[in-house]
C-alpha positions in Angstrom: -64.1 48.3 -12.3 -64.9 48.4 -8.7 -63.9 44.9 -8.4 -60.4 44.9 -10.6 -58.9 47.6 -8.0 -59.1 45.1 -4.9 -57.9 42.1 -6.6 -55.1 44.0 -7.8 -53.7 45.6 -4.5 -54.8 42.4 -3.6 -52.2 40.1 -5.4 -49.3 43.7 -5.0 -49.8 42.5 -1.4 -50.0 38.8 -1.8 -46.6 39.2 -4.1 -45.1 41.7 -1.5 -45.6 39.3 1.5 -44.2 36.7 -1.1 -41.0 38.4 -2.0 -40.2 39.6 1.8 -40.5 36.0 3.1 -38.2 34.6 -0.1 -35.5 37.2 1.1 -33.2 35.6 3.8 -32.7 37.5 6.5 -28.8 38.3 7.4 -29.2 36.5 10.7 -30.4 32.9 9.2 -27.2 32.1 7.6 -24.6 30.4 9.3 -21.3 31.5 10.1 -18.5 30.6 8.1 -16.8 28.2 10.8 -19.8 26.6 11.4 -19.1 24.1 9.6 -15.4 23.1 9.5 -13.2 22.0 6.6 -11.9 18.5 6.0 -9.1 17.0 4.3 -10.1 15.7 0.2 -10.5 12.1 0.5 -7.7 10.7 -1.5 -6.7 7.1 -2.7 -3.8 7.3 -3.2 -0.7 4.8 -1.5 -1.8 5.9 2.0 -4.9 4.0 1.4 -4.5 0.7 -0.4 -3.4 -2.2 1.3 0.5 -2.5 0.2 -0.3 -6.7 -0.9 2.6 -8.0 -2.9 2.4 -8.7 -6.3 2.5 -12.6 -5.7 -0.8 -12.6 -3.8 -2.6 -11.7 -6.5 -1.1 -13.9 -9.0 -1.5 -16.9 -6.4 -5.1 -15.8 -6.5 -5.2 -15.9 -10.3 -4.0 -19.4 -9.9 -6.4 -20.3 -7.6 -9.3 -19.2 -9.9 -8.1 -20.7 -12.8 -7.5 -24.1 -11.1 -11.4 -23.6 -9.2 -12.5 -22.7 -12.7 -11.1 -25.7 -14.4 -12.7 -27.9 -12.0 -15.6 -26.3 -11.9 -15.9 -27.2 -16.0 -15.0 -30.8 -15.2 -17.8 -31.0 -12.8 -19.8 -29.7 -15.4 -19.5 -31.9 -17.7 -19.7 -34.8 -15.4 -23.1 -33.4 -14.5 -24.0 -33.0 -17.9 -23.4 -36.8 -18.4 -25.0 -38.1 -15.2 -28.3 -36.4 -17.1 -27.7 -37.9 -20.0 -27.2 -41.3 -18.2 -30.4 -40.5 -16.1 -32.3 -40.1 -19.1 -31.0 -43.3 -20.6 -31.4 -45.5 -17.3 -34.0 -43.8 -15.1 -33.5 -44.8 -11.4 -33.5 -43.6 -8.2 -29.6 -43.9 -8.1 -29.4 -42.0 -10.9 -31.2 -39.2 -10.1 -29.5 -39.1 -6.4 -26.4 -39.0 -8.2 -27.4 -36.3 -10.9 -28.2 -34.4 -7.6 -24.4 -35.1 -5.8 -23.4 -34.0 -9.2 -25.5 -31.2 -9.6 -24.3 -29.3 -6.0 -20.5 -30.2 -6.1 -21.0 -28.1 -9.6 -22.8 -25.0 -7.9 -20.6 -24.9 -4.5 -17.5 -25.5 -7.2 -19.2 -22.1 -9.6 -19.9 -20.0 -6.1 -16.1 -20.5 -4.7 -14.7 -20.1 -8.2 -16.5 -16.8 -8.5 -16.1 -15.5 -5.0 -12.0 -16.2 -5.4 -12.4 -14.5 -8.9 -13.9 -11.2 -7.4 -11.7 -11.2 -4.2 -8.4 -11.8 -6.8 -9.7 -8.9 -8.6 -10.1 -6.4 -5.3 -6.7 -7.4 -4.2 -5.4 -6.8 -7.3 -7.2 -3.5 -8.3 -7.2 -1.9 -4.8 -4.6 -3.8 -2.4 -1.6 -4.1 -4.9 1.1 -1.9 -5.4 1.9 -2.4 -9.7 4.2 0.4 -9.6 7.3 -0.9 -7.7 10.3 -2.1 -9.6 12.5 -0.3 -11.9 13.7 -0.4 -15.3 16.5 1.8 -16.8 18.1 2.0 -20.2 20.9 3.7 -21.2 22.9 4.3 -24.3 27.0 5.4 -24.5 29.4 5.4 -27.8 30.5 2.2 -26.2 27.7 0.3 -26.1 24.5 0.3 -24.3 22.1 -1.6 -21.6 18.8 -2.0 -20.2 18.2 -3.4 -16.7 14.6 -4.9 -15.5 14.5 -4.8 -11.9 11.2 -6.1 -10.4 9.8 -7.7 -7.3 7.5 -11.1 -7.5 
């Protein structure tokens, strides 16, 4: 019994001293214009790049033509190995090589034009511009496309 009574004023004052230093004092907060306010980062038109609409289709070109190449080299690798397996030679295999880098620097451009087509045209292009109207009467009726390429 004699023991029990210390260990329990013992851990009211280890929980005391616990609870005062969890408690923030009024002074150790900040004022409210310590830290100032700024403006909600928006994407909106302000921040894209206003490229026209052509850019990006020139760039779809661009990959499409780099990606049909690319396939051509392909296969022409593809038969340089077949020919090297056929006739072994040092010629052969220097030009399964020639054949074999043309196809990887013709992959790597076709893919780097590929992703910097698709930034332009998900973050620099403006889709929205143009207009279109319909309209009816007793008369007769129209619709007009009017759009920028």
């Amino acid at each position: 019994m004699l023991v029990r009574a210390p260990l329990r004023q013992l851990a009211a004052i280890i929980l005391a001293l616990g609870l005062l230093a969890a408690a923030p004092a009024a002074s150790a907060q900040p004022p409210e214009d310590a830290f100032p306010r700024r403006a909600q980062l928006s994407l909106d038109r302000e921040a894209r790049l206003d490229a026209p609409r052509w850019l990006t289709w020139t760039g779809l070109a661009i990959t499409a033509g780099l990606g049909t190449v690319t396939v051509w080299s392909l296969v022409q690798t593809f038969e340089a190995r077949d020919h090297l397996d056929r006739v072994p030679s040092a010629a052969n295999e220097n030009e399964l090589d020639r054949f074999a880098r043309r196809s990887w620097l013709l992959a790597a451009s076709t893919a780097t034009v590929a992703i910097s087509t698709f930034l332009v045209a998900v973050l620099g292009t403006r889709w929205d511009e143009g207009e279109m109207q319909a309209w009816a009467a007793p008369n007769g009726g129209g619709l007009r496309l009017q759009r920028v390429f």
